[in-house]
DSSP file (Angstrom, degrees, kcal/mol; ACC not computed):
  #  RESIDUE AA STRUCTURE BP1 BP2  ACC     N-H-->O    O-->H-N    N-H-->O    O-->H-N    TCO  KAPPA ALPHA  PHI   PSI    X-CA   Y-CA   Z-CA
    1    1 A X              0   0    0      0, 0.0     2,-0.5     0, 0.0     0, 0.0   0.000 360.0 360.0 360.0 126.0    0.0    0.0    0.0
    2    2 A X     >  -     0   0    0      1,-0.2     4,-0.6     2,-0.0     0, 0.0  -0.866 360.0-172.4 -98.1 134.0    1.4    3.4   -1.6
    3    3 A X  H  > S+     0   0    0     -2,-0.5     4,-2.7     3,-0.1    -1,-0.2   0.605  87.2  46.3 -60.4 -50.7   -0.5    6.2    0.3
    4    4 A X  H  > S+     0   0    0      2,-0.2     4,-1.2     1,-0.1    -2,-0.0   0.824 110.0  52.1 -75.0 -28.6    1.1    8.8   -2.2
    5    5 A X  H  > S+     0   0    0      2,-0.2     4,-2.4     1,-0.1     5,-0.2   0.980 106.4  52.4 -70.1 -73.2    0.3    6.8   -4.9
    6    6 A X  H >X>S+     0   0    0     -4,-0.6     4,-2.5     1,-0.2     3,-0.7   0.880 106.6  52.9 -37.1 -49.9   -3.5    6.4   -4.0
    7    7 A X  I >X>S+     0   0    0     -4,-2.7     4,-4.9     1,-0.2     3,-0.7   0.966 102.1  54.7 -67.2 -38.6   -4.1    9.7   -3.6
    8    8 A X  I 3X5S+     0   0    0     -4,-1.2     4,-2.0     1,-0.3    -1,-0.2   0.836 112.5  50.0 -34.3 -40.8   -2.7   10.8   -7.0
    9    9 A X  I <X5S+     0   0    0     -4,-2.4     4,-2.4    -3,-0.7    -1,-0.3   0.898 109.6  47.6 -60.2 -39.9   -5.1    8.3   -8.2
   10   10 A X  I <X5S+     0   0    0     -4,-2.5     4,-2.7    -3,-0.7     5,-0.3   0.810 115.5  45.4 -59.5 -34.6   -8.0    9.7   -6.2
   11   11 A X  I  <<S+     0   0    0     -4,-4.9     4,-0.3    -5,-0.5    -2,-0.2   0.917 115.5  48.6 -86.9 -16.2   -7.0   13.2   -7.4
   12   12 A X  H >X<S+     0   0    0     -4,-2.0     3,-1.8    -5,-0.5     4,-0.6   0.912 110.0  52.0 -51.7 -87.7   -6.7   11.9  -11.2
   13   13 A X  H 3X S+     0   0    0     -4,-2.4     4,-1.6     1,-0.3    -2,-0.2   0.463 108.4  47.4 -51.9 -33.7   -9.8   10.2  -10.9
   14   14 A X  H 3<>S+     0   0    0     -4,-2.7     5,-2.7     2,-0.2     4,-0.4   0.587 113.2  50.0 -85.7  -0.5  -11.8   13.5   -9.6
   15   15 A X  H X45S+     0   0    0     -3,-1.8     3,-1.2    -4,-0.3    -2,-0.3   0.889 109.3  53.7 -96.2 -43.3  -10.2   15.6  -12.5
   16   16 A X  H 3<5S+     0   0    0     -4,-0.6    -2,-0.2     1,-0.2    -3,-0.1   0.857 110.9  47.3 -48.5 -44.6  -11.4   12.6  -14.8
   17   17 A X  T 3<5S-     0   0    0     -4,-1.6    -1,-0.2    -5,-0.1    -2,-0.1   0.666 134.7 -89.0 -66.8 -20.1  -14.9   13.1  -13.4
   18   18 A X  T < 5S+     0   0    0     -3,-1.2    -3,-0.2    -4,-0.4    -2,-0.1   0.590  78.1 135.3 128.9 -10.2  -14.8   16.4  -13.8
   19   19 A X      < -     0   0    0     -5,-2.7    -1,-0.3     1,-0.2     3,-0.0  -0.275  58.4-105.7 -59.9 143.1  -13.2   18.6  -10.5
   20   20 A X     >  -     0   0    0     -2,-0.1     4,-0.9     1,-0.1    -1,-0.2  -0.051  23.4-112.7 -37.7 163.1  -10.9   21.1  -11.3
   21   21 A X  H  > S+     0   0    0      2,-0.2     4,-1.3     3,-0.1     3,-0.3   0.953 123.2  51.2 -60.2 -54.9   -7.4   20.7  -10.7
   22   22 A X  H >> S+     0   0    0      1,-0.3     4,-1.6     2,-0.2     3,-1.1   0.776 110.4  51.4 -52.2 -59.1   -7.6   23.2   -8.2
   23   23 A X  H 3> S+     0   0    0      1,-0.3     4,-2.8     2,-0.3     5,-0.4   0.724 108.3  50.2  78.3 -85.5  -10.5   21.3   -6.7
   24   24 A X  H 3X S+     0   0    0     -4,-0.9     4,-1.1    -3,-0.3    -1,-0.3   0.698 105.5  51.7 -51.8 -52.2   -8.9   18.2   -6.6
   25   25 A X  H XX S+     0   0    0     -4,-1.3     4,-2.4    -3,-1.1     3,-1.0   0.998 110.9  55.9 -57.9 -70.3   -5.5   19.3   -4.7
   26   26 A X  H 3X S+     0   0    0     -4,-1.6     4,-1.7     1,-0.3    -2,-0.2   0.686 113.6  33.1 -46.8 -43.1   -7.8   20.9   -2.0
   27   27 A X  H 3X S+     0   0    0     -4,-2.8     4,-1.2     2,-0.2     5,-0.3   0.906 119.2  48.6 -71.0 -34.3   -9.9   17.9   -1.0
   28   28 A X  H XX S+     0   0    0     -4,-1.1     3,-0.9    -3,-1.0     4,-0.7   0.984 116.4  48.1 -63.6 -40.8   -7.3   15.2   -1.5
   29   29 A X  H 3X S+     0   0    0     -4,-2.4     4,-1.5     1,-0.3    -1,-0.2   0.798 115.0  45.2 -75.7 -23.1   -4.9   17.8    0.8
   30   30 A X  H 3< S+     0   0    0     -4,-1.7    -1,-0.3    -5,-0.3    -2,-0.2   0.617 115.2  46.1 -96.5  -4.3   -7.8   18.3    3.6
   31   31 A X  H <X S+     0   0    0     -4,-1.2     4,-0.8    -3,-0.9    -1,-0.2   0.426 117.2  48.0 -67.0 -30.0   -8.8   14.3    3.8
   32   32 A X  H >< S+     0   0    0     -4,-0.7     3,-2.2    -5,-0.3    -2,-0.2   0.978 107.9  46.8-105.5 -73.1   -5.0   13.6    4.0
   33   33 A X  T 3< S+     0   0    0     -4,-1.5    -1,-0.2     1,-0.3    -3,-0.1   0.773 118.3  53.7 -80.4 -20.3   -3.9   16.4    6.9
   34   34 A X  T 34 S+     0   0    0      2,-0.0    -1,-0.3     0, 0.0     2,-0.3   0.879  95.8  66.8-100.0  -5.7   -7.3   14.7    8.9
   35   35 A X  S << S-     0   0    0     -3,-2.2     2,-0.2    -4,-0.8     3,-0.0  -0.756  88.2-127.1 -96.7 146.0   -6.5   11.0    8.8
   36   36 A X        -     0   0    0     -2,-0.3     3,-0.2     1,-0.2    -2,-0.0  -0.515  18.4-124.7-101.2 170.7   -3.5   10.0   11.0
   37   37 A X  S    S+     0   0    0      1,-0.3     2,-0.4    -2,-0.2    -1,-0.2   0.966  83.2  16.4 -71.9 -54.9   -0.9    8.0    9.1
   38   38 A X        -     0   0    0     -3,-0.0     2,-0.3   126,-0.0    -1,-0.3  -0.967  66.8-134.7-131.9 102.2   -0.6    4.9   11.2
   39   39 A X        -     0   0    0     -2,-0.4     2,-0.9    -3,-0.2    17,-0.1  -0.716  41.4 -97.0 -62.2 132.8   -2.6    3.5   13.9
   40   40 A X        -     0   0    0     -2,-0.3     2,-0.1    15,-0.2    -1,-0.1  -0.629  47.6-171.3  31.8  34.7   -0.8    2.2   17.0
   41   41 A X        +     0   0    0     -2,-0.9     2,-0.4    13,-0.2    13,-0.2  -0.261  14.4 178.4-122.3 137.4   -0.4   -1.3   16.4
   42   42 A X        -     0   0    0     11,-1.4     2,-0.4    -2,-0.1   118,-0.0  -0.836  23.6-149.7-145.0 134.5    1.1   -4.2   19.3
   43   43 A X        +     0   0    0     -2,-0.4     2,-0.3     9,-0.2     9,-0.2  -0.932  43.9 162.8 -80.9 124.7    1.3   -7.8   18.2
   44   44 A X  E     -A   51   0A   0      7,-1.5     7,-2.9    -2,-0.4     2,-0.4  -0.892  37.6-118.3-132.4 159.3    0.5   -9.3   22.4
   45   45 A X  E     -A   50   0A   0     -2,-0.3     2,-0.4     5,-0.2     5,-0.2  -0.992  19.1-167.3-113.6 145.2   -0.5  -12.4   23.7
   46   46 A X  E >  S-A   49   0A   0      3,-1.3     3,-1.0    -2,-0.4    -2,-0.0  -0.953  78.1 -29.0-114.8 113.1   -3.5  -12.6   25.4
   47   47 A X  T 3  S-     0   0    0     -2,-0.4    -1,-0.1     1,-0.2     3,-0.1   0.883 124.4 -55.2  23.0  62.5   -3.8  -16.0   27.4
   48   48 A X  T 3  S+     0   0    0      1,-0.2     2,-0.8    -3,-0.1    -1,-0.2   0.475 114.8 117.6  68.4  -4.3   -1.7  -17.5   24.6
   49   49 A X  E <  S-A   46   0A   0     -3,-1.0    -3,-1.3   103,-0.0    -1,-0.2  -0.883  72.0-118.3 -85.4 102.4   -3.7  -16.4   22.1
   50   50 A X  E     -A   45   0A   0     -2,-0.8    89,-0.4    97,-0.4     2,-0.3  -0.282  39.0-178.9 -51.5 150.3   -1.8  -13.7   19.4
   51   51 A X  E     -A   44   0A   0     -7,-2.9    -7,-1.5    87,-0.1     2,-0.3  -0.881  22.8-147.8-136.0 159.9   -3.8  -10.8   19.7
   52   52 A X  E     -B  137   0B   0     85,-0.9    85,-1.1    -2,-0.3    -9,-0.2  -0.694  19.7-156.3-141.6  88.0   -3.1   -7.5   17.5
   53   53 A X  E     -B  136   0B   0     -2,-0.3   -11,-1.4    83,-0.2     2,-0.3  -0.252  10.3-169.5 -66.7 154.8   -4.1   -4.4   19.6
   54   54 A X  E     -B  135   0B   0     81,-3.0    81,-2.1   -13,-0.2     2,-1.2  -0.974  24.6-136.5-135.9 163.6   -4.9   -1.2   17.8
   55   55 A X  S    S+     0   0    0     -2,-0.3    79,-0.3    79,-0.2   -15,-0.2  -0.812  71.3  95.2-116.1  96.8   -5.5    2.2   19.1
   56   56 A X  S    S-     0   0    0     -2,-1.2     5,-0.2    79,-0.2    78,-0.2  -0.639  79.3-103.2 169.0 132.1   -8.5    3.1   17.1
   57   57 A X    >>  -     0   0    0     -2,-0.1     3,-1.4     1,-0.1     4,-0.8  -0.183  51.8 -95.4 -53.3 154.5  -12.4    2.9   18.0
   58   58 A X  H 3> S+     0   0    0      1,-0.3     4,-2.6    76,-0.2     5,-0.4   0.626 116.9  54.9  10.9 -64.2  -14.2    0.0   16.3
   59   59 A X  H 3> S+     0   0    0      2,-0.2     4,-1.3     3,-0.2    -1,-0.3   0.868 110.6  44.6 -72.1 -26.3  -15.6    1.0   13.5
   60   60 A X  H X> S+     0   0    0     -3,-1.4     3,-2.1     2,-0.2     4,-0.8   0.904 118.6  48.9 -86.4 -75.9  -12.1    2.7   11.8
   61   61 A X  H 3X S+     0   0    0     -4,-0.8     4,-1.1     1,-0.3     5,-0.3   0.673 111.4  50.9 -53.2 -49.9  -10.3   -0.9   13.1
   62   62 A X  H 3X S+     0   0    0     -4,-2.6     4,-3.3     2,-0.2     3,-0.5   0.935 116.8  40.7 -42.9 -56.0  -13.5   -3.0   11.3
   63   63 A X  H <X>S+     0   0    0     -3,-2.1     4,-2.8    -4,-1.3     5,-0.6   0.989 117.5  45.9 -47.9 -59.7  -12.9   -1.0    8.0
   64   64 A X  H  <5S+     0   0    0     -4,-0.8     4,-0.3     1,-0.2    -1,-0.2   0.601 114.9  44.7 -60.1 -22.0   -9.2   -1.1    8.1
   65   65 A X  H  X5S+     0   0    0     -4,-1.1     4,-1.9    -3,-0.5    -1,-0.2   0.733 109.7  59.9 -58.9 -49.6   -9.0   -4.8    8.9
   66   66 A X  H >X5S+     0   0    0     -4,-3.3     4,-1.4    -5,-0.3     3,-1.1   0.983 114.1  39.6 -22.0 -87.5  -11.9   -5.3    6.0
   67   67 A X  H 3X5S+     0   0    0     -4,-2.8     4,-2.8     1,-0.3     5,-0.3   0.792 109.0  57.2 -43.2 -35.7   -9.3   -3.7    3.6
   68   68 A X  H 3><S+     0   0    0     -5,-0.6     4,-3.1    -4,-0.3    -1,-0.3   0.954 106.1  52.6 -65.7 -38.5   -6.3   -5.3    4.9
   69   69 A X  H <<>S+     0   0    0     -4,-1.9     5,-1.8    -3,-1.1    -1,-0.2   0.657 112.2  41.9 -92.3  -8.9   -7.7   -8.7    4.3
   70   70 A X  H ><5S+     0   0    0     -4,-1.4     3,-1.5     3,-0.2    -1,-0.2   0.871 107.0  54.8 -82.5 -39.8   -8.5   -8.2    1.0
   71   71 A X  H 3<5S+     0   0    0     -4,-2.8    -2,-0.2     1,-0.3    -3,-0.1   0.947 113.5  52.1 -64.4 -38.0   -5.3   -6.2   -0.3
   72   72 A X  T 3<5S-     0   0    0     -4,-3.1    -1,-0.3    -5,-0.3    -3,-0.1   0.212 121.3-103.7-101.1  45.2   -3.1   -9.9    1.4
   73   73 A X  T < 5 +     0   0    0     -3,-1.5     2,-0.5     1,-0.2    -3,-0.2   0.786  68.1 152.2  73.0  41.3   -5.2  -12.4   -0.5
   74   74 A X      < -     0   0    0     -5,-1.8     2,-0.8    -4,-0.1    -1,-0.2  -0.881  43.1-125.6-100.0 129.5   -7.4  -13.6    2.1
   75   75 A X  E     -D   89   0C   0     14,-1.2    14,-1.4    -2,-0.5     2,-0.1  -0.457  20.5-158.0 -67.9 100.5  -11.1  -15.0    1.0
   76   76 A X  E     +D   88   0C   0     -2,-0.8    12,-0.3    12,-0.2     3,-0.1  -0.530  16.4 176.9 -88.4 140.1  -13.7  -13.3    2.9
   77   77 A X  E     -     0   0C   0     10,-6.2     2,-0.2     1,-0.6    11,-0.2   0.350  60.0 -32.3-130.0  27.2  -16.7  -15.3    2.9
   78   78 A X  E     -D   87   0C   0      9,-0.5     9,-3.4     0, 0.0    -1,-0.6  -0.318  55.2-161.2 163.8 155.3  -19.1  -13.2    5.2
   79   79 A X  E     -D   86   0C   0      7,-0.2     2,-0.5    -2,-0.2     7,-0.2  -0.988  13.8-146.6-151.8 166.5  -18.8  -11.2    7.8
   80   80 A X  E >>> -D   85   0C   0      5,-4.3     5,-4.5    -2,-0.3     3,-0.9  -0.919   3.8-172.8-143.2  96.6  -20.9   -9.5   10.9
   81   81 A X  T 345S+     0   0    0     -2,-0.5    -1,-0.1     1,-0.2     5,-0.1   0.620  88.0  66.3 -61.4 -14.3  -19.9   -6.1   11.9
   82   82 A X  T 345S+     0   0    0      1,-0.2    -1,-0.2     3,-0.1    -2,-0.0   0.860 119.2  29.1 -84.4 -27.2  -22.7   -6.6   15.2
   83   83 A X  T <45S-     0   0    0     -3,-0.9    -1,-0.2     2,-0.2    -2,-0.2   0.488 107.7-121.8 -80.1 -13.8  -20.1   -9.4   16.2
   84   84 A X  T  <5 +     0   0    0     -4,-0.6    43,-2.8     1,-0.2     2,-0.5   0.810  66.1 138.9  88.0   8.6  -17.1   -8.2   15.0
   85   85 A X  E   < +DE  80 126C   0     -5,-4.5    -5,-4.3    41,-0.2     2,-0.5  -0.849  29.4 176.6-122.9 132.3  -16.7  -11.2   13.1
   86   86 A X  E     -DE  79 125C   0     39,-2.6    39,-1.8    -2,-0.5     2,-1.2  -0.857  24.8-136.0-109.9 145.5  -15.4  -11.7    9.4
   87   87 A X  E     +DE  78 124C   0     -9,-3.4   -10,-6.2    -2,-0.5    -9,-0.5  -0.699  27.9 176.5 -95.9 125.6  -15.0  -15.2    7.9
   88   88 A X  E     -DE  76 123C   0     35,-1.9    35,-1.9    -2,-1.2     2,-0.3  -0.883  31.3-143.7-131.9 154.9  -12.3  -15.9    6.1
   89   89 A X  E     +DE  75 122C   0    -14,-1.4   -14,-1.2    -2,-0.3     2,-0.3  -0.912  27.7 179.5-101.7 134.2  -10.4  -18.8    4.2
   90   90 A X  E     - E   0 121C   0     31,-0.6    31,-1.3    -2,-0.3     2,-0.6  -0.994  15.3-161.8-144.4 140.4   -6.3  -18.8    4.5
   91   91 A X  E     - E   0 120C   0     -2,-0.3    29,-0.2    29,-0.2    27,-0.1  -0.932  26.8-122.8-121.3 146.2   -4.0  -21.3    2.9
   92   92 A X        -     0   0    0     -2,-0.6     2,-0.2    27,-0.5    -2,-0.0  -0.613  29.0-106.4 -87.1 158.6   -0.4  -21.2    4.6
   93   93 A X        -     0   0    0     -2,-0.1     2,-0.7    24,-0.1     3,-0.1  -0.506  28.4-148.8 -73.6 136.4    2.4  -20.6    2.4
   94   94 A X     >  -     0   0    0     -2,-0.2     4,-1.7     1,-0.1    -1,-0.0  -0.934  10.4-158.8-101.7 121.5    4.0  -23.8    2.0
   95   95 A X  H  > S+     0   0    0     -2,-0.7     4,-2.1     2,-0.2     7,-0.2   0.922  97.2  53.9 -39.4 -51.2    8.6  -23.2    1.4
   96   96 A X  H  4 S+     0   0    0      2,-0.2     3,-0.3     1,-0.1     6,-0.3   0.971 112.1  39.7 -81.7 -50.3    9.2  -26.0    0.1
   97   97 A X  H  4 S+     0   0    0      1,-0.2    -2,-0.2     5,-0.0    -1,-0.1   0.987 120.0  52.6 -64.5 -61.6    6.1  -25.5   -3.1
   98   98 A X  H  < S+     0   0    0     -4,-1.7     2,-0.6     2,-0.1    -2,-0.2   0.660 101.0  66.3 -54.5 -25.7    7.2  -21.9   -3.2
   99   99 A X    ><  -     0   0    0     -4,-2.1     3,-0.8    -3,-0.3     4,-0.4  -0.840  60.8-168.5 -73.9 106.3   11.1  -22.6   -3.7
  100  100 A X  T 3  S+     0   0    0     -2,-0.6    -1,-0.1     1,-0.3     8,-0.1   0.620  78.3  59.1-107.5  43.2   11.7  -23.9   -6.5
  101  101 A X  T 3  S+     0   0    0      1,-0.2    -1,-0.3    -3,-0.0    -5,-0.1   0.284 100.8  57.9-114.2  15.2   15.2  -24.9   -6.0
  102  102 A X  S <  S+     0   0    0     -3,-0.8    -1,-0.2    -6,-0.3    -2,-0.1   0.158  95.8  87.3 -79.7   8.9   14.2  -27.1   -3.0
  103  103 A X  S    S-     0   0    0     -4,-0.4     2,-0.2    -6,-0.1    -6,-0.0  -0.650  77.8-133.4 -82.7 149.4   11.7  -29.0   -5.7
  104  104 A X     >  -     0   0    0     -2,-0.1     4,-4.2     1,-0.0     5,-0.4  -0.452  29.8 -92.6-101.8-160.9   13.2  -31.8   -7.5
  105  105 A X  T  4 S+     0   0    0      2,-0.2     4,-0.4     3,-0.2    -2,-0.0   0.715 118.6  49.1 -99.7   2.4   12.9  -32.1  -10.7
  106  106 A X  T >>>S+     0   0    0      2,-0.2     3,-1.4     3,-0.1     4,-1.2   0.933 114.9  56.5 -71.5 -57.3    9.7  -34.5  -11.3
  107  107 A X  T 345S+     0   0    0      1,-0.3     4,-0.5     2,-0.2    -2,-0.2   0.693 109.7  36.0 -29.1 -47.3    8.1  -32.2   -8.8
  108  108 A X  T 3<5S+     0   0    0     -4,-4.2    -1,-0.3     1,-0.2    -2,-0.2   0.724 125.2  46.3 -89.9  -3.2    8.6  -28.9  -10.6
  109  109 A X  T <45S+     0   0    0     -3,-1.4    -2,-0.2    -4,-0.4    -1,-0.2   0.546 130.8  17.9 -91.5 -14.6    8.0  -30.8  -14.0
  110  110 A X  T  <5S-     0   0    0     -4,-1.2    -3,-0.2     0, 0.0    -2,-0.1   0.412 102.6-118.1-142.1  -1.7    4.9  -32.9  -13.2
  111  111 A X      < -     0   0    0     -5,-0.5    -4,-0.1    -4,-0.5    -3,-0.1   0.096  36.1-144.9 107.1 -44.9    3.7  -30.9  -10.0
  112  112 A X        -     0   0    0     -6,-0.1     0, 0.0     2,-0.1     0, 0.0   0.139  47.7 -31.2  46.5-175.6    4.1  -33.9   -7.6
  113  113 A X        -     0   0    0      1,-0.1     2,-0.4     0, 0.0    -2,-0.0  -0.275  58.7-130.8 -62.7 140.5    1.4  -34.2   -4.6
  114  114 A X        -     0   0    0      1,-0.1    -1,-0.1     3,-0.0     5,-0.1  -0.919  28.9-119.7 -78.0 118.0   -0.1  -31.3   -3.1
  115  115 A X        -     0   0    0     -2,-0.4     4,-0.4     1,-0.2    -1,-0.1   0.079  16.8-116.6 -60.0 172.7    0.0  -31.1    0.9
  116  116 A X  S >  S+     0   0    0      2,-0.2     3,-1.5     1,-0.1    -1,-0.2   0.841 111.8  67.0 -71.2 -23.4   -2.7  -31.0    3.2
  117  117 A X  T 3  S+     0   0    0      1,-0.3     2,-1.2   -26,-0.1   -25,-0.3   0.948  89.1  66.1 -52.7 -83.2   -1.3  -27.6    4.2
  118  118 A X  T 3  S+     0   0    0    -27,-0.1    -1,-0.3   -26,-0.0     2,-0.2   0.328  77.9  97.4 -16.7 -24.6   -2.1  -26.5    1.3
  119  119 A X  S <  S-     0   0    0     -3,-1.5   -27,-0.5    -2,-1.2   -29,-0.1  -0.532  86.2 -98.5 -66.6 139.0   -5.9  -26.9    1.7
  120  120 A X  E     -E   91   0C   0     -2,-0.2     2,-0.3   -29,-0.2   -29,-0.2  -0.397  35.2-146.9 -47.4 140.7   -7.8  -23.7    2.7
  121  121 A X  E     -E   90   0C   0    -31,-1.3   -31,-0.6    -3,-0.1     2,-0.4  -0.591  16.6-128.2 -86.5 144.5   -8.6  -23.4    6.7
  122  122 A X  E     +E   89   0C   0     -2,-0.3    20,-0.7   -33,-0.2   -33,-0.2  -0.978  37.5 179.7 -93.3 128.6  -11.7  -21.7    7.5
  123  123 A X  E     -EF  88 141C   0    -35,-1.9   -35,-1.9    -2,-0.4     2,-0.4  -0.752  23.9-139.9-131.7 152.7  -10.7  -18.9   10.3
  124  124 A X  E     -EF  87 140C   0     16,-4.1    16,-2.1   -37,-0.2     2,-0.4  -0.962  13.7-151.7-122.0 125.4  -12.9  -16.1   12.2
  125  125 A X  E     -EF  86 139C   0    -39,-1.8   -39,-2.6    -2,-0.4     2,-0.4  -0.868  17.8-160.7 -85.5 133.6  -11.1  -12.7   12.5
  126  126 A X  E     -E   85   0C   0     12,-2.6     2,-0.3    -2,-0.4    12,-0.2  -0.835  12.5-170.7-125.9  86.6  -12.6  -11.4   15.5
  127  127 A X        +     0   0    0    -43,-2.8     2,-0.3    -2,-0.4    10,-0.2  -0.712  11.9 172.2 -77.5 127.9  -12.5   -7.3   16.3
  128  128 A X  E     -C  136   0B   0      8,-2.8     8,-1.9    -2,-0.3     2,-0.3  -0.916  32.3-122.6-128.1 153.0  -13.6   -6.1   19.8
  129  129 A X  E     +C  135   0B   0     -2,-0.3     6,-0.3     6,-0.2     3,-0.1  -0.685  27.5 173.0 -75.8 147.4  -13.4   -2.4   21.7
  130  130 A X  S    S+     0   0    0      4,-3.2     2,-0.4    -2,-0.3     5,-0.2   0.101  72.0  11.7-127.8   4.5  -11.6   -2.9   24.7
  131  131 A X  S    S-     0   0    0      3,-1.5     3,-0.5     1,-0.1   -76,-0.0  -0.946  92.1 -92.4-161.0-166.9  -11.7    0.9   25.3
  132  132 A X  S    S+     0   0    0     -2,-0.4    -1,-0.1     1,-0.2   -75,-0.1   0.971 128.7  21.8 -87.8 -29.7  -13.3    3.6   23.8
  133  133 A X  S    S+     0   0    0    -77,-0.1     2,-0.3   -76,-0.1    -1,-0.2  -0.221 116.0  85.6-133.1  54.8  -10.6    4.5   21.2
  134  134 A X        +     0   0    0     -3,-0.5    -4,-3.2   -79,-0.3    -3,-1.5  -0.954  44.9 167.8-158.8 122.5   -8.9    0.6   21.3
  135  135 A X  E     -BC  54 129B   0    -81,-2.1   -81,-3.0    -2,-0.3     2,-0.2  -0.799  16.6-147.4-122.9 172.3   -9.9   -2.4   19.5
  136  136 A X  E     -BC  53 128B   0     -8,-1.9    -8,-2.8   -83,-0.2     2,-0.3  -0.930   6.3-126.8-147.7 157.1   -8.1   -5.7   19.2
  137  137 A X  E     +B   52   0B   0    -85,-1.1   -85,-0.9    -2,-0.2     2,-0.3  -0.728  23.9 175.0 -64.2 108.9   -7.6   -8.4   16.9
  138  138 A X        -     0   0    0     -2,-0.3   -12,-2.6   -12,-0.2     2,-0.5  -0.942  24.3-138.9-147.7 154.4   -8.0  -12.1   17.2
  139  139 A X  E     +F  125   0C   0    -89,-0.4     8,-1.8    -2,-0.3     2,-0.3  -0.797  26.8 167.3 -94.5  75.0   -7.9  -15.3   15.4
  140  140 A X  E     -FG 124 146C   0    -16,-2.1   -16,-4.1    -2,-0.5     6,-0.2  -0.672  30.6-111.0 -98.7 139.1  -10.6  -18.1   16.0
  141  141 A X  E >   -F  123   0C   0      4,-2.5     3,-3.0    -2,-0.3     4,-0.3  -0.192  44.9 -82.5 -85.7-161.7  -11.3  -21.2   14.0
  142  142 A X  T 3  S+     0   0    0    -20,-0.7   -19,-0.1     1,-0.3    -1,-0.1   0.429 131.3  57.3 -92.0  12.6  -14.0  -22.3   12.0
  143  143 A X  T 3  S-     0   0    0      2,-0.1    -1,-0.3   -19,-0.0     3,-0.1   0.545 114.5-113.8 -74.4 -30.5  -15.7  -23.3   15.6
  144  144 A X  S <  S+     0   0    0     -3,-3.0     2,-0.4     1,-0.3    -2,-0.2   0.691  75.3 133.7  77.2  38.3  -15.4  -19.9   16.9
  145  145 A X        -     0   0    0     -4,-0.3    -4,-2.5     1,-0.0    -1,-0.3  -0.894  69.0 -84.4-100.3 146.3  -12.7  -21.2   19.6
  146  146 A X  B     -G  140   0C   0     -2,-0.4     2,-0.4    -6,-0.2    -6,-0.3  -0.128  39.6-143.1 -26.5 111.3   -9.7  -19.5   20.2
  147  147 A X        +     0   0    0     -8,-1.8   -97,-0.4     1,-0.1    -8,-0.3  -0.743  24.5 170.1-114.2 144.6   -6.8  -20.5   17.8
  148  148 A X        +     0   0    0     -2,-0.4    -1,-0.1   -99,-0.1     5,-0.1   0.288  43.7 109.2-121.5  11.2   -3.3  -20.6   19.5
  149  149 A X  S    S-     0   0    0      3,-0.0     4,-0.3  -100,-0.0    -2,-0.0   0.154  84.5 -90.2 -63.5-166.8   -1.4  -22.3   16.4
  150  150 A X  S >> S+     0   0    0      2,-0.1     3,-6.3     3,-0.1     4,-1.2   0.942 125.6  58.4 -59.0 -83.0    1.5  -21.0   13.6
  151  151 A X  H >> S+     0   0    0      1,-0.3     3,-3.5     2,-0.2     4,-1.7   0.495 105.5  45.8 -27.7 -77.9   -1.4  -20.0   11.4
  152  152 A X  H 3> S+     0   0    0      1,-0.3     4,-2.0     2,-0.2    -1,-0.3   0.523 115.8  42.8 -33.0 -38.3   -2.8  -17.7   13.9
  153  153 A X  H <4 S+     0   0    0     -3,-6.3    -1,-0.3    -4,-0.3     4,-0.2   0.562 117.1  47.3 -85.3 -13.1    0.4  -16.1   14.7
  154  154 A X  H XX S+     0   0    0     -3,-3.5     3,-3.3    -4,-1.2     4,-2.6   0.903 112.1  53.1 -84.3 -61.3    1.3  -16.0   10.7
  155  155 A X  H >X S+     0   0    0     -4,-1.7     3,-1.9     1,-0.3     4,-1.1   0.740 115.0  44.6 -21.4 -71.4   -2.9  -14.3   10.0
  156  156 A X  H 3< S+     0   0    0     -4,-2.0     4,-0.5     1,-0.3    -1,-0.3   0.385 114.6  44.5 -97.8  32.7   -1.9  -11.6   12.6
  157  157 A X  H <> S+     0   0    0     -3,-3.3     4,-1.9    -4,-0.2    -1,-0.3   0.800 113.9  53.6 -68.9 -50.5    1.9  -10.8   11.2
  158  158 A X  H <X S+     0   0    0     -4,-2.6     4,-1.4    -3,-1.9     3,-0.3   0.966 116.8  32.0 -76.6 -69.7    0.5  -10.7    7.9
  159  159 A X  H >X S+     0   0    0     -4,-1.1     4,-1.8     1,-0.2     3,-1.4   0.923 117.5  61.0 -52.6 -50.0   -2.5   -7.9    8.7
  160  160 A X  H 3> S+     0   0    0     -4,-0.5     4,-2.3     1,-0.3    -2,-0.2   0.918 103.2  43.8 -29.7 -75.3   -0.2   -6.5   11.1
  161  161 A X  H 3< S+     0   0    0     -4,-1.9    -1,-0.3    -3,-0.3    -2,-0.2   0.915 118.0  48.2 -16.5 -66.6    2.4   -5.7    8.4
  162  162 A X  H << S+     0   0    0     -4,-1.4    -2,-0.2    -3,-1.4    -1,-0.2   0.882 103.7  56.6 -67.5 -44.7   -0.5   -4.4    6.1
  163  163 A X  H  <        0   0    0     -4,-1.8    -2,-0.2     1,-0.2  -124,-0.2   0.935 360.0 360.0 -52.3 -51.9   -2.1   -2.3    8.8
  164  164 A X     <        0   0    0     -4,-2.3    -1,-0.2    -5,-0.3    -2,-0.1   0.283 360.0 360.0 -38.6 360.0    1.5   -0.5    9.0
């Protein structure tokens, strides 16, 4: 994620529509000076669990988590903002398929077996307020129980990363 780049696009895109130039600078520059750059971001654990606190009220951390998990390829397959909860599919990066000079050479020539890592997980990302201008992040399987695995700690690197 370019920040500088999106806006350019946004201020293209309203000159395309029909804004002035002038027009265009002013809004992009008064949207930009009122949104803060960076939330406030902790990877913790909370009773073993990764957690990824943010310092920002619910509703900005719902959006911004929304976005994050589409921009790092995750499949949302519903969500419920009255819970906090989106549903998602994540398949872990397997090394060894993704190298391919640890492949031999039937593998990368005929494919070889796919692992069971490789199958999609069903996950719930789970946002709650814990203060009035503090949410956090959490990782539950497709049970809604806590998940205290790799995969949990890789999900909230990955948004984490993105949020940045």
């Amino acid at each position: 994620a370019d920040a500088e780049l999106e806006t350019e696009f946004l201020r293209r895109l309203m000159i395309k529509l029909g804004s002035s130039e002038e027009e265009s600078k002013a809004l992009v520059a008064s949207v930009a000076a009122g949104a803060p750059v960076a939330a406030d971001l902790q990877i913790t654990e909370v009773s073993g669990q990764p957690t990824l606190a943010m310092q920002e009220p619910f509703d900005r951390a719902w959006r911004r988590v929304g976005v994050a998990l589409d921009r790092t390829g995750f499949t949302v397959e519903d969500r419920d903002r009255s819970k906090g909860l989106y549903y998602v599919r994540y398949v872990a990066p397997n090394p060894e398929m993704s190298d391919p000079e640890k492949q031999g050479w039937f593998k990368r020539t005929f494919g070889g077996k796919k692992s069971a890592d490789a199958q999609p997980q069903q996950y719930q990302i789970v946002i709650t307020e814990t203060a009035a201008n503090a949410s956090q992040v959490q990782v539950h399987n497709a049970q809604g129980q806590p998940e205290t695995t790799a995969a949990a700690q890789r999900i909230i690197r990955v948004l984490a990363e993105d949020l940045k």
